[in-house]
Residue, then its C-alpha position, 0 to 999 in steps of 0.5 A: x842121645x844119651x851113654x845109656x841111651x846109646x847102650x841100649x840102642x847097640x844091645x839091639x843090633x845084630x851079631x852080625x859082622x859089618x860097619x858102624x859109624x859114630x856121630x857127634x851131635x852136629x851129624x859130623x863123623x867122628x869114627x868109622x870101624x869094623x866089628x865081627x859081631x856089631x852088637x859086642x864091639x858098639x856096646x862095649x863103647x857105652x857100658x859103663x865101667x868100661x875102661x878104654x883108651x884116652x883117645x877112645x874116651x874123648x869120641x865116647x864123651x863127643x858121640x851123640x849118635x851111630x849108625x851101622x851097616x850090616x855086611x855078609x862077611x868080615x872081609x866086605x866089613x873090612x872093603x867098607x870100613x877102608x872106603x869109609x875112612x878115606x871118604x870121610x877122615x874122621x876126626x878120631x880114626x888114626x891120620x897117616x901122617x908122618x912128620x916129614x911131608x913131602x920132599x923133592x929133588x932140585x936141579x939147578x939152572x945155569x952152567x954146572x947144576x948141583x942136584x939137592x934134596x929139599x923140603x919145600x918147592x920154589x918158583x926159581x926157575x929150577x927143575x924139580x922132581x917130585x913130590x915124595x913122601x919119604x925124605x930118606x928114599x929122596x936123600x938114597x936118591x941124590x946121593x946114589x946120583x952124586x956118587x955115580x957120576x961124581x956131581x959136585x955138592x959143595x957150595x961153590x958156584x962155577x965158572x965163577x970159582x974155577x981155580x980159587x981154591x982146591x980139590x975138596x975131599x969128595x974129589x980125593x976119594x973118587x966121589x966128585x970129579x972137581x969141576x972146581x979145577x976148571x978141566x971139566x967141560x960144561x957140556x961134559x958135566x951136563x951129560x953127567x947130570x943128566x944121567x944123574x936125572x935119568x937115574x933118578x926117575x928110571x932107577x938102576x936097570x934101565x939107566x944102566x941098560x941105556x949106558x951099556x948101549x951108548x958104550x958098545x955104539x961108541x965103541x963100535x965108531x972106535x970113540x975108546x975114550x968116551x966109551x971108558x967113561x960110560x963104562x966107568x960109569x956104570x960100574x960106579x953106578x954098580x957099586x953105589x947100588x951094591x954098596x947100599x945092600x943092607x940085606x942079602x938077596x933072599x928078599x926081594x921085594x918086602x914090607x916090614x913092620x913093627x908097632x912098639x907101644x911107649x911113653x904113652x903112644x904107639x908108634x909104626x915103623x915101615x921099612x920098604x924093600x926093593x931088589x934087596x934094597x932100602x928104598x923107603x923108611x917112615x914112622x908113623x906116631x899115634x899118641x893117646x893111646x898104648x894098644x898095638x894090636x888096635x893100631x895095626x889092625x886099623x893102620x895096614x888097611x889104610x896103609x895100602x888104600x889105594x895110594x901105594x905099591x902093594x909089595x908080594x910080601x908083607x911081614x909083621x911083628x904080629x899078624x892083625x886079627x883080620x889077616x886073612x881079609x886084609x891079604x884078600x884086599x890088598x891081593x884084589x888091590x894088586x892083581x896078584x897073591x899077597x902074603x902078610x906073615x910074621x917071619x921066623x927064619x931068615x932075614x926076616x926076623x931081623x928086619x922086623x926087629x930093625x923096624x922095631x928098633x927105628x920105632x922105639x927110637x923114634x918113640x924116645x925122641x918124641x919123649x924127649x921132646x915131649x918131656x921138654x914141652x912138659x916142663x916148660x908148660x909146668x914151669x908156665x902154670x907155676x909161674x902164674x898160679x895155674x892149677x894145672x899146665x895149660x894145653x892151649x893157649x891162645x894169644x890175642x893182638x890188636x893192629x890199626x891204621x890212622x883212620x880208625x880201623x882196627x883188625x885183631x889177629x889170634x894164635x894158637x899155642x898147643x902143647x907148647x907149639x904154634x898150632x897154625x890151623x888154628x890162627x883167625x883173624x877179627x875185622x872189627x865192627x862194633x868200635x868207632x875210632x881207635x880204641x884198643x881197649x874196646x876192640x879187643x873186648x869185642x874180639x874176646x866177647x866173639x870169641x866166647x861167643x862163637x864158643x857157646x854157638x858150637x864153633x867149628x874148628x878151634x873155636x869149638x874149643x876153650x882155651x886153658x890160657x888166654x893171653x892178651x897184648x896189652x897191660x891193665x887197660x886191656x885184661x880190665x876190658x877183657x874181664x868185663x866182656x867175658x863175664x858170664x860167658x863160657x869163658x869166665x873161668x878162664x885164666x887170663x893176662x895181659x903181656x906188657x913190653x918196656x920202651x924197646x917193645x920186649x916183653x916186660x911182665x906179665x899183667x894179672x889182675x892183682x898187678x904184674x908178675x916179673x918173668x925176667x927171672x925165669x928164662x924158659x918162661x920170659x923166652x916162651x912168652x916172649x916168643x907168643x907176644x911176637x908171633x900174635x903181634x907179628x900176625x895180626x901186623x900182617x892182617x893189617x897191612x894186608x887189609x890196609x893195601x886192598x882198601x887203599x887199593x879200593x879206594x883208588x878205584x872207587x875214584x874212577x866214575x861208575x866205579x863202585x865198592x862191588x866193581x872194584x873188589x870184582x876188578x881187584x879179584x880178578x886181575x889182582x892188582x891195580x897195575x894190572x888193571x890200568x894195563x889191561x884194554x877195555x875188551x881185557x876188563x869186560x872179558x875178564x871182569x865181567x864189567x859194562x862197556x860203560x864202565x871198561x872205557x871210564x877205567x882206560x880213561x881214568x890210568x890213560x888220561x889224553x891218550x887216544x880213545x881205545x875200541x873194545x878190541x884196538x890198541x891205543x894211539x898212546x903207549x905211554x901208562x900213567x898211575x894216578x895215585x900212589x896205591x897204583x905206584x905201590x901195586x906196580x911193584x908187583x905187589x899182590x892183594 
C-alpha cells in the first residue's frame, strides 16, 4: 500500500483507545504502540507534511501495511502494547540494551582464590556467579566482599610467592590481611572467602545475622580468639556497607530516572536504590531521535516487563503521559501499590538530577566517540572521491586450498565499527579450479542479487562502499558482474599490500590512490583488509579440516558423504568416532549394523571383533590418516 493509501485506510479507524501494529511488505513487524484515540495517533504517520523523528521516518518509508486492535481503556491498551513489544521485538520499537552485557563474579580454584568481576564466562574450572546485567552492582559487589573480609586482589599467586616480596598498601590500610607474608592459613583464608561468597549471594543482613550467630557459639565453648575475628568481621562488614551510603535513609527502596535529549539522542539514566544504597546504575542510549517524553513513555513499561524487581517507588524527572495506567500495571506486576512521581522535596530532587547528570555524561562521551567516527569516515570519503561518508562498508576476501576450492568471507564496517551480525560466508559454486578473479565476481554478482530478492538481514541492505582484496584483476571482475544490478552505483575498489602482505594502496578504476599518507585512513583501511582476510582464513580452515575429515571416512566401505557428515554431527570428531563401540555408533548415529562394525574394523584393524554390546579383545586404537591424527588433539568440526 501506498502513504496516501495507508492514510486514508487510519481516517477510517475508531477514536477509540487500543493498539496498532505497522507491517512492512514482507508481513514482518516493524512497529507496535498504544494510542488514545487509534484514528489520530495512525494517521499522523502517513499525512503528508508531517514532520517526525528520523528513526520515525525510516519505519514510515519501510511500513506497507497495519493492523489495529481495539481495547476498552488506555490502560489494557497499555498491557497489550508491553505483551506486543516483548512477543515480537520490532525492529523500530526502542531495544534495552545498555553497552556493557552481562557480568559475572569469578572465584578462583586452588589454595588462596582471589575473587574478580569479569566480563565474559570461561570453561576454567572456577566458580562463577552470575550472570548480571549491571557491571557497576558486580564491581559494589567484589569490592564490598574484598573489603569485609580483607581478600587479597593483587596478582600474586600463593604459596608459590610467600614471602618475595612485601605487604602491599591494601594490607597497610587495613583492606587486606597479606596472605603474602605466609601467616595466614589456607583454611583460615578459605573460611574468609567463603564468607565473601555468602555475602555476595545472601547480602548484608543474613551474612551478618549468620556471623553473630557463630560468634555467640564460639564464645559460649570459650573460643575468645576465633569469636574476635567474627566479631571483626562483621563490624568490617558494617562499615563497608555504611561507607557505601550515598543517600540518607529517607528512601529506602527506589528507582530513579532522568531522560536527557543531546548530540542527536536521548539517553535513560537508572539509578537503583536499596536500603538506602546504590545497588545499580545503567544508561540506556537511543540515537536517532531527540523526543524524551516519546522515549520514556515507551521505555518505563518495558523496563519493568516482567524481568526485574518492581521497587515501592519510582521517581522521575517528568511523569509519562500514561502514569496512572502504567502505576496500575506494575501495581498488579508486584502484588502491592507502586508510585511513580516526580519528587519536589527531599532527596528525591537530587537523586533525580544525579541520574540526569550520569546521562548528560554519557550522552557526551558517545559524542565524542561519535565525532571520532565521523572524522575519520569524512577523511575516508575525502580520500576517495566520495560524495558523502560511507555508513557501511562491506569488504570482500577470497580463501582457497590446493585442490581448487574456494569460500569467500564478507565483513561488515558501520559507522566505522565491525557490525559482526552482519559477516557471511560464500562456498563457492560456479568456478572450476582456482580462480581469484572469477570467484570473487560470483560472490559480489550473489550479493547483488540477494539484495534485488529482498534479502534478510544485512543483505537487505546496499552497501555505501565496497572494498574488495585485491588489485586490478579483482575490481575489473568486480565491475563487470555488477553491471546492471542494484549494486552498480556503488563505489568500489580493490585493496592491494606490498611483498610483506600490508596494505599498500588503494586500487580504482582510474589506477591507485596511495594512503600511506593519511594515517587515520591507511590504519582504518588496514584494519578491514585483516579483518576480512582474517575471516574468510578462518572459514577456509574451517571447511577444509571437515572435508578432510569427511574424506577419511568416506575411505571406511559403506561409508557415504551422507554418514559421514551424520558421524562427524553427532559425535564431532573423527577420534571419537574411532573410540566409540559399534552399539555407541548405531545408538548415537543412528547408522546400520552393517555399517558400525566396518567403522570399528576400519580405526581397530586385527583387533578381535566386537558384538553390539561387548568390549574388544584389543585395547589398542590405531588412526588411519593423518586427519584422524589431527582430530585426536581434540580438534572440533
Amino acid at each position: 500500500m501506498t502513504k496516501q493509501e495507508l492514510y486514508e485506510k487510519a481516517k477510517r479507524l475508531p477514536l477509540l483507545p487500543g493498539v496498532y501494529i505497522i507491517k512492512d511488505k514482507t508481513g514482518e513487524i516493524i512497529y507496535i504502540g498504544k494510542a488514545k484515540r487509534l484514528r489520530l495517533r495512525v494517521s499522523q504517520y502517513f499525512r503528508e507534511g508531517v514532520p517526525h523523528e528520523p528513526k520515525v521516518t525510516r519505519m514510515i518509508e519501510h511500513a506497507y501495511s497495519f493492523d489495529f486492535i481495539v481495547t476498552t481503556s488506555e490502560f489494557e491498551a497499555l498491557v497489550l502494547e508491553c505483551s506486543q513489544i516483548k512477543l515480537h521485538s520490532p525492529k523500530y520499537n526502542i531495544l534495552l540494551k545498555d553497552d556493557k552485557g552481562y557480568c559475572f563474579i569469578r572465584v578462583g580454584k586452588g589454595p588462596y582464590p582471589k575473587i574478580s568481576a569479569e566480563l565474559q564466562k570461561q570453561d576454567d574450572g572456577a566458580q562463577w556467579i552470575g550472570p548480571y546485567m549491571s557491571s557497576f552492582a558486580v564491581r559494589e559487589m567484589v569490592a564490598t566482599a574484598q573489603d569485609s573480609f580483607k581478600l587479597h586482589r593483587c596478582g600474586r599467586q600463593f604459596p608459590r610467592d610467600f614471602g618475595k616480596e612485601r605487604p602491599c598498601l591494601n594490607y597497610h590500610i587495613g583492606k587486606c590481611m597479606a596472605p603474602c607474608t605466609g601467616k595466614i592459613s589456607e583454611a583460615a583464608y578459605a573460611e574468609c572467602v567463603d564468607g565473601a561468597v555468602r555475602l555476595i549471594k545472601q547480602g548484608k543482613n543474613e551474612i551478618v545475622r549468620s556471623l553473630r550467630q557463630r560468634m555467640e557459639e564460639a564464645s559460649e565453648a570459650l573460643e575468645f580468639e576465633k569469636a574476635a575475628t567474627l566479631r571483626d568481621q562483621i563490624n568490617a562488614i558494617e562499615k563497608v556497607a555504611n561507607g557505601q551510603r550515598v543517600v540518607q535513609s529517607t528512601i529506602k527502596q527506589a528507582d530513579v530516572f532522568s531522560f536527557v535529549a543531546a548530540h542527536g539522542a536521548v539517553c535513560a539514566a537508572m539509578l537503583s536504590f536499596r536500603e538506602g544504597r546504590l545497588v545499580d546504575k545503567n544508561e540506556f542510549t537511543f540515537p536517532d531521535t531527540t523526543d524524551a517524553a516519546e522515549v520514556r513513555e515507551e521505555f518505563l513499561p518495558r523496563f519493568y516487563n516482567g524481568v526485574r524487581e518492581v521497587p515501592k517507588l519510582i521517581l522521575v524527572d517528568q511523569l509519562p503521559e500514561a502514569a496512572t495506567e502504567l502505576e496500575q500495571m506494575l501495581g498488579e506486576q508486584a502484588g502491592r501499590k507502586v508510585t511513580i512521581s516526580v519528587p519536589q522535596r527531599g532527596d528525591g530532587p537530587r537523586l533525580v538530577q544525579m541520574a540526569a547528570l550520569n546521562a548528560s555524561e554519557s550522552l557526551t562521551l558517545r559524542s565524542g566517540r561519535v565525532s571520532r567516527e565521523e572524522r575519520l569516515l569524512d577523511e575516508v570519503a575525502k580520500t576517495l572521491g566520495l560524495a558523502s561518508p560511507p555508513t557501511v562498508i562491506e569488504s570482500y576476501d577470497i580463501s582457497n586450498w590446493g585442490e581448487g576450492t574456494s569460500v569467500a568471507g564478507m565483513v561488515v564496517f558501520e559507522n566505522g565499527r565491525p557490525k559482526k551480525s552482519g559477516y557471511r560466508r560464500f562456498k563457492i559454486k560456479s568456478v572450476a579450479g582456482t580462480d581469484d578473479y572469477a570467484s570473487m565476481a560470483e560472490v559480489l554478482w550473489r550479493r547483488a542479487y540477494e539484495y534485488a530478492n529482498e534479502g534478510k538481514g544485512q543483505f537487505g541492505v546496499k552497501p555505501d562502499l565496497i572494498l574488495l582484496d585485491g588489485g586490478k584483476g579483482q575490481l575489473s571482475s568486480v565491475t563487470e558482474a555488477l553491471a546492471g544490478t542494484a549494486f552498480e552505483d556503488v563505489p568500489t575498489f580493490g585493496m592491494v599490500k606490498d611483498d610483506r602482505h600490508r596494505t599498500r594502496a588503494i586500487v580504482s578504476k582510474e589506477g591507485e590512490i596511495a594512503i600511506s599518507m593519511h594515517k587515520s585512513v591507511f590504519a582504518f583501511i588496514s584494519t578491514i583488509q585483516n579483518e576480512v582476510h582474517r575471516f574468510s582464513i578462518e572459514y577456509q580452515r574451517t571447511a577444509g579440516k571437515k572435508k578432510a575429515f569427511s574424506s577419511t571416512l568416506m575411505q571406511i566401505p559403506g561409508v557415504g558423504q551422507a554418514t559421514a557428515k551424520k558421524l562427524l554431527r553427532t559425535l564431532k570428531t573423527v577420534h571419537a568416532i574411532s573410540e566409540a563401540t559399534p552399539q555407541e555408533l548405531i545408538e548415537k548415529a543412528g547408522i546400520p549394523t552393517r555399517t558400525a562394525d566396518a567403522v570399528w574394523a576400519f580405526y581397530h584393524p586385527g583387533g578381535a571383533e566386537v558384538d553390539n554390546g561387548g568390549q574388544s579383545g584389543d585395547n589398542n586404537t590405531i588412526p588411519q590418516s593423518g586427519a584422524a591424527d589431527e582430530a585426536a588433539q581434540g580438534e572440533l568440526i
